[in-house]
C-alpha positions as CSV (number, residue, x, y, z in Angstrom):
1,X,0.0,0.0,0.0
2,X,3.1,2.4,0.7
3,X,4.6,1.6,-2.4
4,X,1.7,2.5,-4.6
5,X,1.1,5.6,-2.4
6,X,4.6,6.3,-3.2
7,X,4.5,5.5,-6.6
8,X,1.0,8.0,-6.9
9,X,2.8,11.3,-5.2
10,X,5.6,10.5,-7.8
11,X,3.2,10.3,-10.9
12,X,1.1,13.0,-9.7
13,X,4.9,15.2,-9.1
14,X,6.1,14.5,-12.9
15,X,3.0,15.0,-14.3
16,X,2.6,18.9,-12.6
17,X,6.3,19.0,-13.8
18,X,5.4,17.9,-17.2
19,X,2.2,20.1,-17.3
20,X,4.5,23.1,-15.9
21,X,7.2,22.6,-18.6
22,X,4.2,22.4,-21.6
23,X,2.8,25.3,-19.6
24,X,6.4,27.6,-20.1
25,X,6.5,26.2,-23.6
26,X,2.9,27.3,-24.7
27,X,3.9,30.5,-22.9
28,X,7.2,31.4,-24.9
29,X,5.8,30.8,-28.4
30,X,2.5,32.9,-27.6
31,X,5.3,35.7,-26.9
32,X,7.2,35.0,-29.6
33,X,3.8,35.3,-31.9
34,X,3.2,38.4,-30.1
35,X,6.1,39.7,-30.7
36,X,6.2,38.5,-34.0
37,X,2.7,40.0,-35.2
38,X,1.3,42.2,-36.5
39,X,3.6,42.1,-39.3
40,X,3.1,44.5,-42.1
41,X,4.7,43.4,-45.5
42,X,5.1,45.4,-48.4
43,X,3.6,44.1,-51.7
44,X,1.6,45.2,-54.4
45,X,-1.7,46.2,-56.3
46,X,-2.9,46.9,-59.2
47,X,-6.4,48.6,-61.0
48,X,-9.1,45.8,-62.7
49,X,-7.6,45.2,-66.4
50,X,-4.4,47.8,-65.7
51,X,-1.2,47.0,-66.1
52,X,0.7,49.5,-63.5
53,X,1.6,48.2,-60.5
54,X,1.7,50.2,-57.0
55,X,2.7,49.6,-53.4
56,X,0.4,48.4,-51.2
57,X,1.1,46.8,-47.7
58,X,-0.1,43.8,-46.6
59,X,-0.9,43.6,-42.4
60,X,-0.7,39.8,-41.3
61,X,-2.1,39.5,-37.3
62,X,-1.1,35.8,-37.7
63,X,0.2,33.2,-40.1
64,X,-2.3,32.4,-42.5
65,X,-4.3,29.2,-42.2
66,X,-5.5,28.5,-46.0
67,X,-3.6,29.3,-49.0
68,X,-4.5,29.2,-52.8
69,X,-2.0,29.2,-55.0
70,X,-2.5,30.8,-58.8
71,X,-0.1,28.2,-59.8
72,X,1.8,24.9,-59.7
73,X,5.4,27.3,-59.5
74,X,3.6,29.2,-56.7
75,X,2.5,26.3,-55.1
76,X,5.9,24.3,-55.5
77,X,7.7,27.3,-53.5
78,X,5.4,27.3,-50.6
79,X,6.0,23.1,-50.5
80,X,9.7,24.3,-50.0
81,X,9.5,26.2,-47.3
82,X,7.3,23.4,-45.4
83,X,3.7,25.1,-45.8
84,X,2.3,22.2,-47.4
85,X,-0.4,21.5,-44.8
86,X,-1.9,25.1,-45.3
87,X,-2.5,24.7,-49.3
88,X,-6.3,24.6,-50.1
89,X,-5.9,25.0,-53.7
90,X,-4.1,25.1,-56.9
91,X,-4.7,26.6,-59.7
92,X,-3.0,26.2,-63.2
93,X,-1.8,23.1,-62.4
94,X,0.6,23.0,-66.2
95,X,4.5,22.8,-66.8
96,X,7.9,20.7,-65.7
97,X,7.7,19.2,-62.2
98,X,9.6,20.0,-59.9
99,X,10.6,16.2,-59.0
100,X,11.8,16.7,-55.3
101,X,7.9,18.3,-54.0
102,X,6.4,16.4,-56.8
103,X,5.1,13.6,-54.6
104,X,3.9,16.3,-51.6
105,X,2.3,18.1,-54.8
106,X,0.2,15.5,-55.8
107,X,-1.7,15.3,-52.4
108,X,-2.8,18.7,-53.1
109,X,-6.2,20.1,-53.9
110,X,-5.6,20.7,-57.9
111,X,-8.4,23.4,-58.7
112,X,-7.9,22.9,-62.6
113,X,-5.0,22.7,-65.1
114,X,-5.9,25.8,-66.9
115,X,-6.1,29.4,-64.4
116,X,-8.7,29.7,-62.5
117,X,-11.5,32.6,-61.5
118,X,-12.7,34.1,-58.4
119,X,-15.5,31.8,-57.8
120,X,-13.6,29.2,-57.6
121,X,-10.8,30.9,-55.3
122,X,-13.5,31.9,-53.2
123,X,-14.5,28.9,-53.3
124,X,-11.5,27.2,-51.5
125,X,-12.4,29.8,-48.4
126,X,-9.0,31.1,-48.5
127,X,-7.6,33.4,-46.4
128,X,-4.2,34.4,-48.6
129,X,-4.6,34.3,-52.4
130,X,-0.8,33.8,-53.6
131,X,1.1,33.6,-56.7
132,X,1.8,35.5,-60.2
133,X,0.7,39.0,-60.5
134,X,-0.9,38.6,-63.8
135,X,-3.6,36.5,-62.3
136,X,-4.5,38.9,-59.9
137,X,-7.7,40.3,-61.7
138,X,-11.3,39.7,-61.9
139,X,-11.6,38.2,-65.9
140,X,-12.7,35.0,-65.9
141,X,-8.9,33.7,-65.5
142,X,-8.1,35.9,-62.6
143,X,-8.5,35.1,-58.8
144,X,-9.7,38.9,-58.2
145,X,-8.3,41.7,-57.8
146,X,-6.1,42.7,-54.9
147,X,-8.1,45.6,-53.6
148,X,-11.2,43.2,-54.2
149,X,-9.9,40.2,-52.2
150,X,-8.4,42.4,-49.2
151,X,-11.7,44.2,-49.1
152,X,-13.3,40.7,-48.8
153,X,-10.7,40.3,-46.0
154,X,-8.6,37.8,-47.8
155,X,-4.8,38.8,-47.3
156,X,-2.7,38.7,-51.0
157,X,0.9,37.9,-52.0
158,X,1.9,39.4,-55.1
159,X,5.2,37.4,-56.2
160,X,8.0,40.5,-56.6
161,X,9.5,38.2,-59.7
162,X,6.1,38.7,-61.4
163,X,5.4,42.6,-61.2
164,X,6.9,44.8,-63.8
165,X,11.0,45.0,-62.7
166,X,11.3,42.0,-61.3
167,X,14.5,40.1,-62.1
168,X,15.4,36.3,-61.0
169,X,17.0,37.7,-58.0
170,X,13.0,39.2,-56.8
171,X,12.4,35.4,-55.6
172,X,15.0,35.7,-52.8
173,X,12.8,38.5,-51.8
174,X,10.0,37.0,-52.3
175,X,10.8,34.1,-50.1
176,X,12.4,35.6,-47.7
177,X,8.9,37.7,-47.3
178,X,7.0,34.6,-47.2
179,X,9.4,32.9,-44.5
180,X,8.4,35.8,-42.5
181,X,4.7,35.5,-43.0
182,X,4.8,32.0,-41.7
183,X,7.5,32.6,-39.0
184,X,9.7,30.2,-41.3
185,X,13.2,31.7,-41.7
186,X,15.4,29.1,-41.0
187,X,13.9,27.4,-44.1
188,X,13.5,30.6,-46.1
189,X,17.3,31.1,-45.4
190,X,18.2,28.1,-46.5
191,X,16.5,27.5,-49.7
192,X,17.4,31.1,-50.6
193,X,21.2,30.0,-50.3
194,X,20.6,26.2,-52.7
195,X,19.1,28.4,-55.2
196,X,22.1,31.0,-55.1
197,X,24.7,28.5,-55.2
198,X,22.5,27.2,-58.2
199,X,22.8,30.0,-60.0
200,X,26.3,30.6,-59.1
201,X,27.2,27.3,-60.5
202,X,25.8,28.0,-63.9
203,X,28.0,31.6,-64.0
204,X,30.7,29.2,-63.6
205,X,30.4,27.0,-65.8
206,X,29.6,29.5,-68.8
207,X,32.7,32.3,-67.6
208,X,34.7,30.7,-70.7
209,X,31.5,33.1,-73.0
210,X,32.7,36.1,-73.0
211,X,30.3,37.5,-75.9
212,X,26.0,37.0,-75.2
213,X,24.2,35.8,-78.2
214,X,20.9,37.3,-79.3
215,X,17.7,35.5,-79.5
216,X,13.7,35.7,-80.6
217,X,10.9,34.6,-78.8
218,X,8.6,32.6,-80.9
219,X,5.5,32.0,-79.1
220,X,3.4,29.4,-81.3
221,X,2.8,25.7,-81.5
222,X,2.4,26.2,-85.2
223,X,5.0,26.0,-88.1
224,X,2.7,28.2,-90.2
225,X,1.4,30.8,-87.4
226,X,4.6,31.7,-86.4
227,X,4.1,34.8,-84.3
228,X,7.5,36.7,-82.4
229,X,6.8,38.2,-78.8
230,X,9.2,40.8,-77.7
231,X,8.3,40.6,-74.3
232,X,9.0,44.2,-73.8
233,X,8.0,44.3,-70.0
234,X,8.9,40.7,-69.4
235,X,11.6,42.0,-67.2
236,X,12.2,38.7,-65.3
237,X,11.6,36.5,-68.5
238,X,14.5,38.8,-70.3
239,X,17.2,38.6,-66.9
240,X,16.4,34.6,-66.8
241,X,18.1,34.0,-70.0
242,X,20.6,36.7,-69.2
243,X,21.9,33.9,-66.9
244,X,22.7,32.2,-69.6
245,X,24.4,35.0,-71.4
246,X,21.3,35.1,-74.0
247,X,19.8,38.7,-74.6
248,X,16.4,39.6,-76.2
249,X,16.9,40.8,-79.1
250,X,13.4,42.7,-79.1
251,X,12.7,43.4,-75.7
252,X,12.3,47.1,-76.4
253,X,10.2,46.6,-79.2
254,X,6.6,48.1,-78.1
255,X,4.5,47.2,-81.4
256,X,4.2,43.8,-83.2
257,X,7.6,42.3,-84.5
258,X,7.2,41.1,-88.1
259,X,8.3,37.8,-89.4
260,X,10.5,39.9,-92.4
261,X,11.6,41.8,-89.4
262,X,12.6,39.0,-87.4
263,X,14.7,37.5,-90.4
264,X,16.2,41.1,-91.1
265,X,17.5,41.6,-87.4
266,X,18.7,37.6,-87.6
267,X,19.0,36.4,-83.9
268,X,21.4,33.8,-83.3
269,X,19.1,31.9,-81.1
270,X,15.4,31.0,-81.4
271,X,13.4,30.2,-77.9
272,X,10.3,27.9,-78.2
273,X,7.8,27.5,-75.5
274,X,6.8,24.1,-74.3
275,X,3.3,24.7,-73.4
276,X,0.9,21.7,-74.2
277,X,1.1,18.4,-75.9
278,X,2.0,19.3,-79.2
279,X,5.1,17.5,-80.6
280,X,7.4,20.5,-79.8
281,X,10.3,18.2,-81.5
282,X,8.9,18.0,-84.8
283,X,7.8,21.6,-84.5
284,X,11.2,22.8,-84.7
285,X,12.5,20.7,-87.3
286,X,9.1,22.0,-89.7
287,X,11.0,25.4,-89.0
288,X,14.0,24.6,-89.6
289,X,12.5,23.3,-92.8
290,X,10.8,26.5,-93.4
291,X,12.2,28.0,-96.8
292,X,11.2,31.6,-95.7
293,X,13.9,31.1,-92.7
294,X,16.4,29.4,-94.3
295,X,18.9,32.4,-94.4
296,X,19.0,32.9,-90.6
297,X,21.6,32.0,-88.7
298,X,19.3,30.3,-85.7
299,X,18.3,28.0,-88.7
300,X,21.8,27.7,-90.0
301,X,23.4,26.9,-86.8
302,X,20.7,24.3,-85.4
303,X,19.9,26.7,-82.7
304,X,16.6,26.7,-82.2
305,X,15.8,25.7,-78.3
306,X,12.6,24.4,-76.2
307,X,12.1,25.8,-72.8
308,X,9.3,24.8,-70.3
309,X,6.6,27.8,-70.6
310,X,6.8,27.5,-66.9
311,X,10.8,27.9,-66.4
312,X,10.2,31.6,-68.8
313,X,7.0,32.9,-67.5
314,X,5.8,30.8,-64.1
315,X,8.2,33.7,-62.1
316,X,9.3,30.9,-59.9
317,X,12.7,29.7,-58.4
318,X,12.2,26.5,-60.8
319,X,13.7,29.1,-63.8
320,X,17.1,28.1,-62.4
321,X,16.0,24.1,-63.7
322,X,14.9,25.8,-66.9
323,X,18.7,27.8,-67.5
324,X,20.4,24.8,-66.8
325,X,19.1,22.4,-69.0
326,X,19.0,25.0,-71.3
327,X,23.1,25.8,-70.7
328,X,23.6,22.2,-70.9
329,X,22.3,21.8,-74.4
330,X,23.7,24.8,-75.4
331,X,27.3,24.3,-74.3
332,X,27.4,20.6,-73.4
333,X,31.7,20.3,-73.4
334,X,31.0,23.0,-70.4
335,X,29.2,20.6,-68.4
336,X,30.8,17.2,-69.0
């Protein structure tokens, strides 16, 4: 009978020792939340159907509970940084994989794989809308505008990357903003340093180039509609293949670049988007086959090249995948 009244006291002690300890623990991350929030982030906004983008802050009292994502990029990121269990939905579910989230991505609530409206972002109850800045609108292929969703109390993250002046180097930004939303820096701080030494790897290899080459846009899945974008504003599309010591030939072109003009001006490179499930393989060999080309160096050379439409104009940290594979079929002796 002593023993068990023994053994009782010293149960009854370790448990008010263990309910103490939980009780200092619950204690020092409600002050660290306190001190934490309100956080106010800077991000941006932009008129229904307009183009210019302005400042606008975005107050967080807490970490949000339910994200939707405008794409699989956008989604992809927030897997990286561990805020998986928070993603309701995701839309524009098209493009590359990125193979080491790919199987946390699959358990995710895929809204469509074309973009999605506000209905159905509303209809994921969100309470942060997050992703590429284009989709940020209320057309049928927007999740609403900024001003509309924060005035339905729905917090927004526009990605820096994806607003006019945004360069490959925005994403650090951007996730570093996004590791403090979530009170996840140690993660933030360490992805932004794997994609830095990325990058920096790729400068390496290609320091033996010491002259860019020029390239063309072709945006088309058709031989015989073959339609050049200059991608004037694209700033982050036109610093992503800076990386790979490629520059736009007609990124300050405003109006409509001719095919006559495009043979004219004779870029050395020609950039194909991989967008859908055409045959993008036999595409480029009809235009290399194309007599009204045939003078160009790009169709000369053999240097026309297939990039991911995701890797050019998703405004995610996957780019880097996109450069490489493109460096390494553009100078494979560099990467042997």
């Amino acid at each position: 009978m002593k023993k068990k009244l023994l053994l009782s006291i010293g149960l009854a002690a370790l448990l008010t020792l263990t309910a103490c300890g939980g009780s200092s623990k619950s204690t020092s991350e409600e002050s660290e939340t306190k001190e934490h929030y309100p956080l106010t982030i800077q991000n941006y906004t932009k008129a229904e159907g307009g183009t210019t983008w302005e400042k606008k802050d975005q107050v967080f009292d807490k970490a949000p509970e339910r994200i939707m994502a405008n794409t699989r990029p956008a989604a992809e990121l927030l897997l990286h940084l561990g805020l998986g269990d928070k993603i309701v939905g995701v839309g524009a579910n098209f493009g590359a994989p990125d193979q080491s989230v790919e199987e946390e991505y699959s358990k995710l609530n895929i809204l469509s794989d074309e973009y999605v409206g506000k209905e159905v972002t509303l209809g994921t109850n969100p309470d942060l809308v997050f992703g590429r800045g284009g989709l940020f609108d209320n057309a049928d292929w927007g999740v609403g505008t900024v001003d509309t969703l924060n005035d339905m109390d729905i917090k927004t993250y526009v990605l820096e990357s994806s607003v006019t002046g945004g360069t490959y180097d925005s994403i650090y930004k951007d996730i570093e903003n996004i590791g403090e939303i979530f009170s996840a820096q140690d993660k933030a701080d360490s992805f932004i340093k794997e994609l830095k030494d990325r990058k920096a790897a790729v400068t390496s290899k290609l320091e033996s180039i010491k002259e860019h080459k020029t390239f063309a846009y072709l945006h088309t899945n058709d031989p015989k509609e073959l339609y050049v974008y200059p991608a004037h504003d694209e700033t982050f599309f036109n610093d992503a293949f800076n990386m790979v010591k490629l520059d736009n030939l007609f990124k300050d072109e405003t109006g409509e670049v001719s095919i006559e003009t495009l043979i004219e001006t004779d870029p050395d490179v020609l950039i194909l988007p991989d967008w859908d499930d055409t045959d993008f393989e036999k595409l480029k060999e009809e235009i290399y086959a194309n007599p009204k080309l045939s003078s160009m160096k790009a169709i000369k050379n053999k240097q026309i090249y297939i990039v991911d439409y995701n890797y050019m104009f998703g405004y995610g940290y996957n780019t880097i995948d996109g450069m490489e594979l493109l460096a390494k079929e553009m100078y494979p002796d560099l990467f042997k």
